[in-house]
N, CA and C atoms as an extended XYZ file, in Angstrom:
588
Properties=species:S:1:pos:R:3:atomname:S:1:resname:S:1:resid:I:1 pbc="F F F"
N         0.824       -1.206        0.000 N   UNK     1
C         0.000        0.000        0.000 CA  UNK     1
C         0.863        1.262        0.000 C   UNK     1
N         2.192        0.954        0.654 N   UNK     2
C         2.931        2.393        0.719 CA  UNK     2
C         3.564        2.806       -0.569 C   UNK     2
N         3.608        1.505       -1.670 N   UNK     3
C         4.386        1.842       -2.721 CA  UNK     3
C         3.492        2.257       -3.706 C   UNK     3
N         2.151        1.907       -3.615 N   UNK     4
C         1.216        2.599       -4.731 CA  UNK     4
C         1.161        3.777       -3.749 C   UNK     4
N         1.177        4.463       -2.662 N   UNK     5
C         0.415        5.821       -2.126 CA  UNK     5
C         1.977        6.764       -3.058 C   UNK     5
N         3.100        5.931       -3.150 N   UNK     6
C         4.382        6.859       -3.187 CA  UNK     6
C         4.436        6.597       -4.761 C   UNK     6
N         3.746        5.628       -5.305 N   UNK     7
C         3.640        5.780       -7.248 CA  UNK     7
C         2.577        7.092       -7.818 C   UNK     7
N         1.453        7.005       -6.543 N   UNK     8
C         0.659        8.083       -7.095 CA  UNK     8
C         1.306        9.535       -6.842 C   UNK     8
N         1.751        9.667       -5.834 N   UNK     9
C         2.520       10.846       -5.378 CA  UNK     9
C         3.613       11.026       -6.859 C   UNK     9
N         4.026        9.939       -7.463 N   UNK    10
C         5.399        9.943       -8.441 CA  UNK    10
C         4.889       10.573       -9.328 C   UNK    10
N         2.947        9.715       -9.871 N   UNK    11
C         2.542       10.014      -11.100 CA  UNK    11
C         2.394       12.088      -11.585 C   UNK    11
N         2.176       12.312       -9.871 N   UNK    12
C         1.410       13.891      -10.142 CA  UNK    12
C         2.446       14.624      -10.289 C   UNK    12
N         3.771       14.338       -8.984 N   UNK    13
C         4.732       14.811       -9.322 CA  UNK    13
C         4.961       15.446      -10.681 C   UNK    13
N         5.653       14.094      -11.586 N   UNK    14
C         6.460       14.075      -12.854 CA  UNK    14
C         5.224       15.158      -13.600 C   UNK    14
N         3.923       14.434      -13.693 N   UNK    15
C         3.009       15.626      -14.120 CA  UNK    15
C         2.851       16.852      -14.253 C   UNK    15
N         3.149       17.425      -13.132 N   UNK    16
C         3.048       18.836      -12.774 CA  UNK    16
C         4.732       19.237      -12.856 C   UNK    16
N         5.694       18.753      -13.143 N   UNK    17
C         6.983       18.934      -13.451 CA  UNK    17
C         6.971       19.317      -15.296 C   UNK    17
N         6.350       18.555      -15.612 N   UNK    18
C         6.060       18.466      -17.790 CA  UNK    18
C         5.622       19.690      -17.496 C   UNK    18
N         4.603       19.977      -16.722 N   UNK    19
C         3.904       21.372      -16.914 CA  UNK    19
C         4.278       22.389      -16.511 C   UNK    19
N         5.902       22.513      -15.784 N   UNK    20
C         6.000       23.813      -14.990 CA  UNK    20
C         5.534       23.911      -13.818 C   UNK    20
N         4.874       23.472      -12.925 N   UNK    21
C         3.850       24.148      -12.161 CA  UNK    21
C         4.659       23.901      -10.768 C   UNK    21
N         4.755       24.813      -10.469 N   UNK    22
C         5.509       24.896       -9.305 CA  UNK    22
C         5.291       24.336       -7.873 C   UNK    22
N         3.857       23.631       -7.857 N   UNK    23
C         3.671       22.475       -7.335 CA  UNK    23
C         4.155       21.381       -6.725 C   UNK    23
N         4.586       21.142       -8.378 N   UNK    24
C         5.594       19.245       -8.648 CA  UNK    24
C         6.376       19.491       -7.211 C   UNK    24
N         7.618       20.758       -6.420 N   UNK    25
C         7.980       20.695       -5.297 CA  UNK    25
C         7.316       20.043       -4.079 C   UNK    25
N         6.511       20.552       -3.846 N   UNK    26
C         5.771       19.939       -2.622 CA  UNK    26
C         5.441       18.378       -2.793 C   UNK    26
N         4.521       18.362       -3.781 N   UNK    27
C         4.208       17.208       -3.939 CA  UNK    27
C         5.791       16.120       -3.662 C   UNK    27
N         6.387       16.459       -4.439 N   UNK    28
C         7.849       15.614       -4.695 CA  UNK    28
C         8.470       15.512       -3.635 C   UNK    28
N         8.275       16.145       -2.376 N   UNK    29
C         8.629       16.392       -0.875 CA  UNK    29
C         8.132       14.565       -0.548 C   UNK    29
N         6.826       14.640       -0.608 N   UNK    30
C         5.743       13.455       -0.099 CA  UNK    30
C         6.606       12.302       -0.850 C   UNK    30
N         6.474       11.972       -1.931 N   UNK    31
C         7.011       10.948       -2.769 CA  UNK    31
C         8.728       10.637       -2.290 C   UNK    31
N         9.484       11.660       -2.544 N   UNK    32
C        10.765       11.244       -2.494 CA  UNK    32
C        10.998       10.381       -0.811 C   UNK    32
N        10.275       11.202        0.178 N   UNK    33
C        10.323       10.679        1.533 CA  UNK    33
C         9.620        9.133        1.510 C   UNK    33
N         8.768        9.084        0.751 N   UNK    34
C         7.980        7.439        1.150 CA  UNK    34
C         9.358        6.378        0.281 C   UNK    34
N         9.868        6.542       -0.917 N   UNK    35
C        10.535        6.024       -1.095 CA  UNK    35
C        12.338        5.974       -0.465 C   UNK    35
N        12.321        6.860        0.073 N   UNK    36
C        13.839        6.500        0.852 CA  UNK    36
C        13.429        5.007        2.165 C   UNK    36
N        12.275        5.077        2.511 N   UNK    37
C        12.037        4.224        3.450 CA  UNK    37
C        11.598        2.820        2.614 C   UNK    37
N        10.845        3.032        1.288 N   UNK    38
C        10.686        1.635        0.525 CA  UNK    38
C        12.180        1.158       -0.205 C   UNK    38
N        13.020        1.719       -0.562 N   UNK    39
C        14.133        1.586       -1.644 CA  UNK    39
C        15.040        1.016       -0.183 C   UNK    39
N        15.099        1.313        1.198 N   UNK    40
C        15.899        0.736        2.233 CA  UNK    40
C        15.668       -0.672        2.356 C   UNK    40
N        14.083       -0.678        2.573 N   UNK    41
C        13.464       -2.085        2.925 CA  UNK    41
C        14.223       -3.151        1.609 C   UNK    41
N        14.260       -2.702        0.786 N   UNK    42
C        14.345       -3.326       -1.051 CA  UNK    42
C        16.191       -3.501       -1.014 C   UNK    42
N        16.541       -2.851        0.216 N   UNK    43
C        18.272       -3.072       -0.132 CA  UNK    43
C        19.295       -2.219       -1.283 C   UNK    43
N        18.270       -1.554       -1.739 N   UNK    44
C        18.312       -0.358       -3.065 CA  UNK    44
C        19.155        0.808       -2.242 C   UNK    44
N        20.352        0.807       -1.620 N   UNK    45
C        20.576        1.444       -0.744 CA  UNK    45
C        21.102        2.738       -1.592 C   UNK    45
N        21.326        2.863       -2.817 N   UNK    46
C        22.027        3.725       -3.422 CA  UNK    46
C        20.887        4.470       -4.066 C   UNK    46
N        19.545        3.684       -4.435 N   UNK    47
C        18.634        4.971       -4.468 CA  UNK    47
C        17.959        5.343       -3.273 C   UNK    47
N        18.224        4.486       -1.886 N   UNK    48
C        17.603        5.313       -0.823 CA  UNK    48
C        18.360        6.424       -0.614 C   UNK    48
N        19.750        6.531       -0.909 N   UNK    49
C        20.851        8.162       -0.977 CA  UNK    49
C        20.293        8.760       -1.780 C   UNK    49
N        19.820        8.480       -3.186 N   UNK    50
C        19.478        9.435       -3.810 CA  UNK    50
C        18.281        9.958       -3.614 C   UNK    50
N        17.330        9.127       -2.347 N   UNK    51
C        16.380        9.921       -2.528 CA  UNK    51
C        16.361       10.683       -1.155 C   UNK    51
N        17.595       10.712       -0.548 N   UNK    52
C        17.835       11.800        0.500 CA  UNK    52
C        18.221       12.981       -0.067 C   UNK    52
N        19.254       12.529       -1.508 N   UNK    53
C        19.531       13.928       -1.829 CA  UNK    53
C        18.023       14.791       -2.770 C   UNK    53
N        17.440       13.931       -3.495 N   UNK    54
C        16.160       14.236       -3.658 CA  UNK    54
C        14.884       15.218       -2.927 C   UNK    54
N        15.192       14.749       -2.001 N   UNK    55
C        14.435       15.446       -0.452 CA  UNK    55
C        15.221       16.816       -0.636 C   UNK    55
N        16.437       17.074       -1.075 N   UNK    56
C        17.104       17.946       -0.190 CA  UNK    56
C        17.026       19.114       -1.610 C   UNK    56
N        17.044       18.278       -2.624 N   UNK    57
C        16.731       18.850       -4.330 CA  UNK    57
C        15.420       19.704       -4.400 C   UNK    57
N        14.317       18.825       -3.293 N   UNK    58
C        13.590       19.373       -4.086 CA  UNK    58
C        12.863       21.101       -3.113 C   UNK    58
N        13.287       21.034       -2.297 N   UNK    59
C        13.552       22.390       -1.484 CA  UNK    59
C        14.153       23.500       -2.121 C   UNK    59
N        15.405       22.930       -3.139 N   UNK    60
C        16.030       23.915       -3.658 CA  UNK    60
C        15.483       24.079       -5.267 C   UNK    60
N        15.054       23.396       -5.293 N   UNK    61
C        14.146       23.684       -6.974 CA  UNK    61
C        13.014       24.410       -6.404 C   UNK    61
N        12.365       24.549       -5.123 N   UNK    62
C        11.127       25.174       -4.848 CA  UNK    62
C        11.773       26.465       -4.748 C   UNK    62
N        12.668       26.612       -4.259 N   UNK    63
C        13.752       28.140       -4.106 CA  UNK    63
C        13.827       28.696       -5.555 C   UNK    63
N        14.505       28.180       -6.139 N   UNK    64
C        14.881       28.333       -7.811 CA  UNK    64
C        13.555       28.723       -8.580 C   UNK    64
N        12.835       28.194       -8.067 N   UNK    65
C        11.738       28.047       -9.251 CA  UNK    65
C        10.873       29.460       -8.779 C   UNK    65
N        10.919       29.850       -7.663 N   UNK    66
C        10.352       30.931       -7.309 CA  UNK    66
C        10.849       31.923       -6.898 C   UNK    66
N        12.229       32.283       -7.399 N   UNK    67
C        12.940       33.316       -7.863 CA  UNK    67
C        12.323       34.622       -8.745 C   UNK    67
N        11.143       34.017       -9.958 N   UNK    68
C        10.507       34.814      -10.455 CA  UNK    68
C         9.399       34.665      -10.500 C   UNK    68
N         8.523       35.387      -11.126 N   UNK    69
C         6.918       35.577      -10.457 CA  UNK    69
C         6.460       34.262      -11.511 C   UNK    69
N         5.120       33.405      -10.493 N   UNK    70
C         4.411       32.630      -11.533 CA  UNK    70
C         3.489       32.876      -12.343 C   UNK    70
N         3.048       32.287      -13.013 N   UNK    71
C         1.562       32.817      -13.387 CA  UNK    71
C         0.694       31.734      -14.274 C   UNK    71
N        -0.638       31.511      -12.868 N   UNK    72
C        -1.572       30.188      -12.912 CA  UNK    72
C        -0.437       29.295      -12.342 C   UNK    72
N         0.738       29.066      -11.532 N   UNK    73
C         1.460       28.398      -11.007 CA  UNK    73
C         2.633       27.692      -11.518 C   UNK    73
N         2.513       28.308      -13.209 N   UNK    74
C         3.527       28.287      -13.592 CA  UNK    74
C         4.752       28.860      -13.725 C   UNK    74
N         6.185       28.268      -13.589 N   UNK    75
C         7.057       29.142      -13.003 CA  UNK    75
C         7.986       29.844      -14.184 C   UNK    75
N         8.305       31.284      -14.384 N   UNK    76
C         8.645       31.494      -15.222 CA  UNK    76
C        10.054       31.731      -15.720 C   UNK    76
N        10.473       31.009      -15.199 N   UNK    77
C        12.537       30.973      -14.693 CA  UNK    77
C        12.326       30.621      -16.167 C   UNK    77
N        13.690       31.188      -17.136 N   UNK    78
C        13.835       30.257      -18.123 CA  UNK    78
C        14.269       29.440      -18.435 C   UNK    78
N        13.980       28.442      -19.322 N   UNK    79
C        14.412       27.039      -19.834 CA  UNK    79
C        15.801       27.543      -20.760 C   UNK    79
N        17.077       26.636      -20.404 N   UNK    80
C        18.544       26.423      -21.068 CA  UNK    80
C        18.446       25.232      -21.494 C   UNK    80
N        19.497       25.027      -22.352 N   UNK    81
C        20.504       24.028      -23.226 CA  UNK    81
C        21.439       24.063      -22.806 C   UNK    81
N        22.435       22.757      -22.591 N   UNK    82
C        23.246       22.310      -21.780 CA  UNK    82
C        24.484       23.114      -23.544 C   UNK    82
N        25.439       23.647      -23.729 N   UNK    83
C        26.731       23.299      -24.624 CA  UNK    83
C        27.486       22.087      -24.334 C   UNK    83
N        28.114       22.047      -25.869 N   UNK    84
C        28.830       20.699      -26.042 CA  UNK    84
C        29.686       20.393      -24.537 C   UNK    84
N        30.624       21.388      -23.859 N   UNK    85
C        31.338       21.471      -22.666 CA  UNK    85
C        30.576       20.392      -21.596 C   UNK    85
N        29.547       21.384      -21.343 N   UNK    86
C        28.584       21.028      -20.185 CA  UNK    86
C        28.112       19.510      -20.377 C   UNK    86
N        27.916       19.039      -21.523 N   UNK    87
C        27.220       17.440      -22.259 CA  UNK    87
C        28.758       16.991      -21.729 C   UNK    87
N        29.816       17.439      -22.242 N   UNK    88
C        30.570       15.855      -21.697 CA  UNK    88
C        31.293       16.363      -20.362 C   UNK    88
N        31.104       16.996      -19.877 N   UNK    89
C        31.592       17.240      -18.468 CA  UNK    89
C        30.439       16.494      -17.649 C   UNK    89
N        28.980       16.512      -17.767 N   UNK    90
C        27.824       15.567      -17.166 CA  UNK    90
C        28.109       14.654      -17.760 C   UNK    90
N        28.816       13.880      -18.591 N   UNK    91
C        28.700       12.369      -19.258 CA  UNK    91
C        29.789       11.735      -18.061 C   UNK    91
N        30.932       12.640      -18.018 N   UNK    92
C        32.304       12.250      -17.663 CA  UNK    92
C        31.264       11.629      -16.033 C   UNK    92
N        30.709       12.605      -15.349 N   UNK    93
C        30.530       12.186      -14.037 CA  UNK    93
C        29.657       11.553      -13.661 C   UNK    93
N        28.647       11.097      -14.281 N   UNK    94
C        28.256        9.993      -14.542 CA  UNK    94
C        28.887        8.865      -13.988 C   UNK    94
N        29.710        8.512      -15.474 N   UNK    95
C        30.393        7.913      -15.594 CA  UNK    95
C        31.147        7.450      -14.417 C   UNK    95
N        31.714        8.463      -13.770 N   UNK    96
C        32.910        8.131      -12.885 CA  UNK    96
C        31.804        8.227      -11.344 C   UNK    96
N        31.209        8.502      -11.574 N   UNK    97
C        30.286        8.499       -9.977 CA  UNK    97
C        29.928        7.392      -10.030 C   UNK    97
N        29.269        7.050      -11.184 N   UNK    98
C        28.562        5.328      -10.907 CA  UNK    98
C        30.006        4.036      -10.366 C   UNK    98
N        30.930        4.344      -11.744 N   UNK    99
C        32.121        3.353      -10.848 CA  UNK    99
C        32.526        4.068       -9.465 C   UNK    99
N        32.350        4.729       -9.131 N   UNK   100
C        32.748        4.900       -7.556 CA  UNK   100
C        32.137        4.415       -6.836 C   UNK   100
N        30.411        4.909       -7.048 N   UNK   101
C        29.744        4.379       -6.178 CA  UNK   101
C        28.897        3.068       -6.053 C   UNK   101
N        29.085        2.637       -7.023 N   UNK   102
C        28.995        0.910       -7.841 CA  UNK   102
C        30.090        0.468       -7.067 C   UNK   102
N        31.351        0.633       -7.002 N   UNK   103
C        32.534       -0.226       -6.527 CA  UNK   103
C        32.100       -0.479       -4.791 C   UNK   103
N        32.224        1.065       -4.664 N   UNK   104
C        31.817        0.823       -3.050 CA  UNK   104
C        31.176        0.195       -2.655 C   UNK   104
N        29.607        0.452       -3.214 N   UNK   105
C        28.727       -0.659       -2.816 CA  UNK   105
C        28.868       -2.064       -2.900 C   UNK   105
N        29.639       -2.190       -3.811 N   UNK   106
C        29.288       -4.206       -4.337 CA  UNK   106
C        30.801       -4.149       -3.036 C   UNK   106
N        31.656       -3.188       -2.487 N   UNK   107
C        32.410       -3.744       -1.338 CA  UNK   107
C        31.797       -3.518       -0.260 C   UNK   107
N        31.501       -2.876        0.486 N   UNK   108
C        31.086       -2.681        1.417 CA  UNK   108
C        29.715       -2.884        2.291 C   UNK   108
N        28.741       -3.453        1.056 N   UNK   109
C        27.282       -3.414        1.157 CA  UNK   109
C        26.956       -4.643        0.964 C   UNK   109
N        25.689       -5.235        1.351 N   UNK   110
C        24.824       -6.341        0.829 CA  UNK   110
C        24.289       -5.877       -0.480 C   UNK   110
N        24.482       -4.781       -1.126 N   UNK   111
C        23.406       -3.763       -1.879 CA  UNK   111
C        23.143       -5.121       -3.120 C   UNK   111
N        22.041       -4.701       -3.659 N   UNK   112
C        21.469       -5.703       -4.317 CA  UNK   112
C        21.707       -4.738       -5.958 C   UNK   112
N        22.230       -5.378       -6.853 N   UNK   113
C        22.387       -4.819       -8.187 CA  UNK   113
C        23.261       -3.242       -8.108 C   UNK   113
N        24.757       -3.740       -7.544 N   UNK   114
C        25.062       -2.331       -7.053 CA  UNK   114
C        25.480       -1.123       -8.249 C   UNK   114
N        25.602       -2.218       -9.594 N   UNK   115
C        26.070       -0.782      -10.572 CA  UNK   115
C        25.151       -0.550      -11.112 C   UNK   115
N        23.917       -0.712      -11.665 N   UNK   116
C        22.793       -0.911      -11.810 CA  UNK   116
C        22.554        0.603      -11.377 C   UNK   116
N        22.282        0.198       -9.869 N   UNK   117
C        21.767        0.897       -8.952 CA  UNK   117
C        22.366        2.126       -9.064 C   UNK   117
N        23.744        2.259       -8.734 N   UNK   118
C        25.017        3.520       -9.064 CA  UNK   118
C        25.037        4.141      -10.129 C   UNK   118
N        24.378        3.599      -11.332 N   UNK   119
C        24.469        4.280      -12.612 CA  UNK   119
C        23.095        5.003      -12.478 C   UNK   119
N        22.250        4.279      -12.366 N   UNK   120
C        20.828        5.008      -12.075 CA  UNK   120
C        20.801        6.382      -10.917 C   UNK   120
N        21.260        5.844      -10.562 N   UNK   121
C        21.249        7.156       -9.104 CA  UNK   121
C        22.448        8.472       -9.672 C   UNK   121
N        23.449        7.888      -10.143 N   UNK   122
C        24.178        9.161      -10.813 CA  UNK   122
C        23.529       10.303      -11.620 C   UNK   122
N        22.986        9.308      -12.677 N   UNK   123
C        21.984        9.988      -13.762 CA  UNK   123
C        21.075       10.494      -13.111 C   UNK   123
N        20.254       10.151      -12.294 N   UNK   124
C        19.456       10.921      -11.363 CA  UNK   124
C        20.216       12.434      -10.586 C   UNK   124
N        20.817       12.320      -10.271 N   UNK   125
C        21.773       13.614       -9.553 CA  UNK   125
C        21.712       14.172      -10.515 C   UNK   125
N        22.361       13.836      -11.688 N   UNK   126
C        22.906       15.274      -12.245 CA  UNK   126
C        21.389       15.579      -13.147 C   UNK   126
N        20.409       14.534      -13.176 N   UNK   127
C        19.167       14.518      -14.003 CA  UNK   127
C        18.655       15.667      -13.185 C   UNK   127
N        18.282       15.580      -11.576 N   UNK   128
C        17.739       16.549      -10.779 CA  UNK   128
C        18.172       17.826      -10.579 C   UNK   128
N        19.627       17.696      -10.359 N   UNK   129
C        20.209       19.029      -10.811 CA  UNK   129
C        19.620       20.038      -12.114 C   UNK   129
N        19.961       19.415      -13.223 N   UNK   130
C        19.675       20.062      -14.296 CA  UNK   130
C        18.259       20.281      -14.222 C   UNK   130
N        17.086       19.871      -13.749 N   UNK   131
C        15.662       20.325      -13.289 CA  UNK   131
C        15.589       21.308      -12.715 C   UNK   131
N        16.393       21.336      -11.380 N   UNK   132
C        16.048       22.651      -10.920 CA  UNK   132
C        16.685       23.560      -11.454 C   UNK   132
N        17.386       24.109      -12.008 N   UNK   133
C        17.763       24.917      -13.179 CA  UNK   133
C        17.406       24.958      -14.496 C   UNK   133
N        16.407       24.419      -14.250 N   UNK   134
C        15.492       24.215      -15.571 CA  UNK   134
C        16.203       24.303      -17.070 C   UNK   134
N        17.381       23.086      -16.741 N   UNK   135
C        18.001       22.827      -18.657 CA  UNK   135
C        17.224       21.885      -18.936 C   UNK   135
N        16.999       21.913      -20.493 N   UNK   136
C        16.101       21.221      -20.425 CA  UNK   136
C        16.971       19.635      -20.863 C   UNK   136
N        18.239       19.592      -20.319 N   UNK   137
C        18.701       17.888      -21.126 CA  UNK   137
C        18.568       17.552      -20.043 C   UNK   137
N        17.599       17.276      -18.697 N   UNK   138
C        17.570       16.533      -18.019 CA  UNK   138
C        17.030       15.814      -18.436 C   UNK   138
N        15.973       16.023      -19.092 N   UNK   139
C        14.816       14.933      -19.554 CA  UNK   139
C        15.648       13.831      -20.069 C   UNK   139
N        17.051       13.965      -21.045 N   UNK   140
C        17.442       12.854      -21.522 CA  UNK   140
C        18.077       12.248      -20.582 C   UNK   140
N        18.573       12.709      -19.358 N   UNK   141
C        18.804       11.704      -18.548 CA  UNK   141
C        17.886       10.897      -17.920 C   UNK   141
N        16.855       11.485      -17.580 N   UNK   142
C        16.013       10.663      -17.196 CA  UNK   142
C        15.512        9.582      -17.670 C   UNK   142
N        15.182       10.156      -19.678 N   UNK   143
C        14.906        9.170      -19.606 CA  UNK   143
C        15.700        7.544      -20.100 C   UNK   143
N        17.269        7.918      -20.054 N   UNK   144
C        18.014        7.186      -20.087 CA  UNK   144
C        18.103        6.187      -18.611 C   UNK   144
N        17.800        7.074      -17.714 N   UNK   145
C        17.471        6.242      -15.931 CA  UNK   145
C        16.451        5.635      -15.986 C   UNK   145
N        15.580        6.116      -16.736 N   UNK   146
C        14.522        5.241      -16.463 CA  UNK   146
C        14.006        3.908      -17.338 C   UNK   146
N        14.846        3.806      -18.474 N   UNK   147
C        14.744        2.446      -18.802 CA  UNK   147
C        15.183        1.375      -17.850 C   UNK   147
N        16.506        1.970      -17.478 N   UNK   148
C        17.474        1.252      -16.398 CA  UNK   148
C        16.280        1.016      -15.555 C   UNK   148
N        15.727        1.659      -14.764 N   UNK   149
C        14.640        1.579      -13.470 CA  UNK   149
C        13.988        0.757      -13.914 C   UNK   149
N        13.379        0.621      -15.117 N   UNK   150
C        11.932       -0.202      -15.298 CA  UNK   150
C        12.315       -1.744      -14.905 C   UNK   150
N        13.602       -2.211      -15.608 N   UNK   151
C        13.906       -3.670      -15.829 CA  UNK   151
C        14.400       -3.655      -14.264 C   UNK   151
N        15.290       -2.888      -13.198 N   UNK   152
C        15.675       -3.044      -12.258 CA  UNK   152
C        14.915       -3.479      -11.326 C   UNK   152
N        13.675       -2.694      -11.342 N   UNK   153
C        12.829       -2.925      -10.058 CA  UNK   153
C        11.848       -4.041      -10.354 C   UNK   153
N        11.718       -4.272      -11.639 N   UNK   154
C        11.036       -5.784      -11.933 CA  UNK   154
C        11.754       -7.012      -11.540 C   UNK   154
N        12.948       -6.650      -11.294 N   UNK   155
C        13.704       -8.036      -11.044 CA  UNK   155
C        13.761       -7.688       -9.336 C   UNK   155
N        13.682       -6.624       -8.643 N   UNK   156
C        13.924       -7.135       -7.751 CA  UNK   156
C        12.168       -6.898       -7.148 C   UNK   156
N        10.832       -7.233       -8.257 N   UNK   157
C         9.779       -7.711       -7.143 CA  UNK   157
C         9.172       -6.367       -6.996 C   UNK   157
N         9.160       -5.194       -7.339 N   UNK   158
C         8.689       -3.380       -7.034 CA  UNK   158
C         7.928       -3.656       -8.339 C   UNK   158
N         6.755       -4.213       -8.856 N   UNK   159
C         6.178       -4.151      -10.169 CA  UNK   159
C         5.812       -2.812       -9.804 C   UNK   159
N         4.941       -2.405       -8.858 N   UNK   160
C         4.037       -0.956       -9.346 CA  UNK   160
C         5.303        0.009       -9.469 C   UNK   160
N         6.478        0.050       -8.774 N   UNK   161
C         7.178        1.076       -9.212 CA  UNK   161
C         7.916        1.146      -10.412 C   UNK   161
N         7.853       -0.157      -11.086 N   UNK   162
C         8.154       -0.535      -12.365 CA  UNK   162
C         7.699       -0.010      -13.318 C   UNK   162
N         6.259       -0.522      -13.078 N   UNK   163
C         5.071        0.387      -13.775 CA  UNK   163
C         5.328        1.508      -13.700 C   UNK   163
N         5.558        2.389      -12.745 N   UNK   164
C         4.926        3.681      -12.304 CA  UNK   164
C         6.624        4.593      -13.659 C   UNK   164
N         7.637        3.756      -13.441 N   UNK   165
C         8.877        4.275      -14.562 CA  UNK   165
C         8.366        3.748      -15.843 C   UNK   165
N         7.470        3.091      -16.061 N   UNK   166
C         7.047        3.313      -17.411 CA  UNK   166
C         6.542        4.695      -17.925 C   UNK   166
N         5.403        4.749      -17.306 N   UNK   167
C         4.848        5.976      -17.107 CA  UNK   167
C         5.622        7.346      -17.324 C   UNK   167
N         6.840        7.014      -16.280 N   UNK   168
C         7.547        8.245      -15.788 CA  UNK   168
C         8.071        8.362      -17.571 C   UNK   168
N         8.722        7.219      -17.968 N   UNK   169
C         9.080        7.696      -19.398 CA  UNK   169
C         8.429        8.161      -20.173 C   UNK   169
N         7.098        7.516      -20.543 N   UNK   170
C         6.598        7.988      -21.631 CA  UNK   170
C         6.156       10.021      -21.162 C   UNK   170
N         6.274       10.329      -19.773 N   UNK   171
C         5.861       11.747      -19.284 CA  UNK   171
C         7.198       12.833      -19.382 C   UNK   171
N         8.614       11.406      -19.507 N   UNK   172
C         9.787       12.155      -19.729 CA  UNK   172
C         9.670       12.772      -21.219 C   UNK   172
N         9.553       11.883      -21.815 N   UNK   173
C         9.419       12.317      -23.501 CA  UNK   173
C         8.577       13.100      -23.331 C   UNK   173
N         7.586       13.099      -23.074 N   UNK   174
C         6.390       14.335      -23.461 CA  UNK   174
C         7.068       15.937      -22.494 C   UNK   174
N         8.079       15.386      -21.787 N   UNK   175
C         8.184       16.200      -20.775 CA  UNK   175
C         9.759       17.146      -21.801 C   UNK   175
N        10.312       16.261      -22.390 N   UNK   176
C        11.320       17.045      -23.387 CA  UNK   176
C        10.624       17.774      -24.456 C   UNK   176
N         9.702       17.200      -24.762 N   UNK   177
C         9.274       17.924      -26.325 CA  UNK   177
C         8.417       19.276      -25.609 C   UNK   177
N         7.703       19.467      -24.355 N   UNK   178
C         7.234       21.042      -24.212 CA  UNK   178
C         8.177       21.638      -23.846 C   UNK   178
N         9.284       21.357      -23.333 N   UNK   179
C         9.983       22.249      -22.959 CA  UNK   179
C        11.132       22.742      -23.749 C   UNK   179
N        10.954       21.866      -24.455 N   UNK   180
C        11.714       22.132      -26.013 CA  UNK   180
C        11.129       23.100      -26.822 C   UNK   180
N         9.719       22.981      -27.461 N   UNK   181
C         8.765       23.759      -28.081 CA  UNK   181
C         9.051       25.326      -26.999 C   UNK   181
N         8.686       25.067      -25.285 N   UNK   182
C         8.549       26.525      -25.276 CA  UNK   182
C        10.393       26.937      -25.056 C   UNK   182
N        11.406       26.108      -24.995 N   UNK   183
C        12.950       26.920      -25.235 CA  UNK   183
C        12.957       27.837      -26.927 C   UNK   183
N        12.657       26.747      -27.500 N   UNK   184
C        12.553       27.402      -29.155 CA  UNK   184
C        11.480       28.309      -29.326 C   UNK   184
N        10.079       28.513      -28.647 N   UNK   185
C         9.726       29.971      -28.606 CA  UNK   185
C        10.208       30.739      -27.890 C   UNK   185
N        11.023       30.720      -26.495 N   UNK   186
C        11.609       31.836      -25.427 CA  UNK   186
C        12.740       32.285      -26.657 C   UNK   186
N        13.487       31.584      -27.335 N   UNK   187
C        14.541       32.119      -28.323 CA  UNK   187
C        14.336       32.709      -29.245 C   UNK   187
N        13.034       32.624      -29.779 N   UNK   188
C        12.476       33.694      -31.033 CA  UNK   188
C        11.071       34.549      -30.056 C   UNK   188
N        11.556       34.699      -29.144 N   UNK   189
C        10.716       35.846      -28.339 CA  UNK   189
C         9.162       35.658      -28.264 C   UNK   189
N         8.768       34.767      -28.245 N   UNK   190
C         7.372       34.529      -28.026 CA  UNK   190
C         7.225       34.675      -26.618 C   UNK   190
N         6.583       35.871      -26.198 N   UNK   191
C         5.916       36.297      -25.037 CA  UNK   191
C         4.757       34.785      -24.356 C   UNK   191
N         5.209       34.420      -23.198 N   UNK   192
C         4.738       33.363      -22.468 CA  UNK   192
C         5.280       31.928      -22.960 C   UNK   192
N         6.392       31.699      -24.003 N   UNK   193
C         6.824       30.876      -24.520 CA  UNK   193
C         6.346       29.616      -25.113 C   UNK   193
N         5.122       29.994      -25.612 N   UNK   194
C         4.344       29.112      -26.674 CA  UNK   194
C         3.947       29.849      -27.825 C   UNK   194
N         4.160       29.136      -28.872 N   UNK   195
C         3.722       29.584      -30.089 CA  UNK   195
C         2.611       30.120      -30.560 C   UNK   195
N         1.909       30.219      -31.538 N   UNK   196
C         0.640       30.520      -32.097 CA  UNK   196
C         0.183       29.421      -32.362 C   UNK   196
């Protein structure tokens, strides 16, 4: 029961995240907290870290995001593009966070699927990062994490949260292409950053 109350909390979240709405914070408060306590029980110990730092993300995206005025609750910070620099400087650490924190774990831990787990949770960091600064290539991390997630948590027995990263993908994609559409109107000056 706690993992569907913390899938529905996921579903509105990611929802109200596609849309801007400055919301998705709070809500994402509720969710990230039910899962640091399900992802412990599950031995997932490397996304129960990430969803401490999550907790701690999403305070500061509620900061960020309301830096400038909303309107209907949407927040009007603008949407960036990562440069070539920035793409492989986030690839590099990735990269090197997951073998760090992949190594550690499969030494030090019972952790169950520890690079798995370490690669997913990396991409998540720098995925959440780039959210609350609203670039919009988080989405491709995500939804590069979240294939990883879907097959992960099916094997270890989490179907609804399995499910619930299906979802999250197909809301990632939808979640790149508006914020794409309104970056490419904020760049040719379309006032409220949607087209005609």
């Amino acid at each position: 029961m706690l993992e569907i109350i913390a899938v529905a909390f996921g579903l509105a979240n990611i929802y109200l995240t596609v849309r801007q709405n400055i919301w998705c914070w709070p809500v994402g408060v509720v969710m990230v907290s039910l899962y640091i306590y399900i992802f412990f029980g599950a031995r997932l110990y490397s996304d129960a870290l990430l969803n401490v730092f999550f907790l701690v993300m999403q305070f500061y995206g509620w900061y960020w995001w309301t830096r400038k005025p909303t309107v209907h609750a949407k927040s009007q910070v603008e949407i960036h593009k990562l440069h070539a620099r920035g793409i492989a400087l986030t690839a590099a650490g990735v990269i090197a966070g997951a073998a760090v924190l992949g190594t550690t774990m499969h030494r030090l831990t019972d952790a169950s699927l520890p690079y798995y787990d370490a690669t997913t949770t990396m991409l998540s960091v720098f995925a959440q990062f780039l959210l609350t600064r609203k670039i919009i290539d988080n989405w491709t991390l995500w939804i590069i994490a979240d294939v990883i997630y879907i097959a992960m948590y099916a094997v270890k027995h989490l179907y609804w949260t399995s499910g619930l990263y299906v979802v999250f993908l197909i809301l990632c994609i939808e979640g790149y292409r508006e914020w794409r559409r309104d970056h490419v109107a904020g760049e040719h000056g379309v006032v409220g950053g949607h087209g005609p």
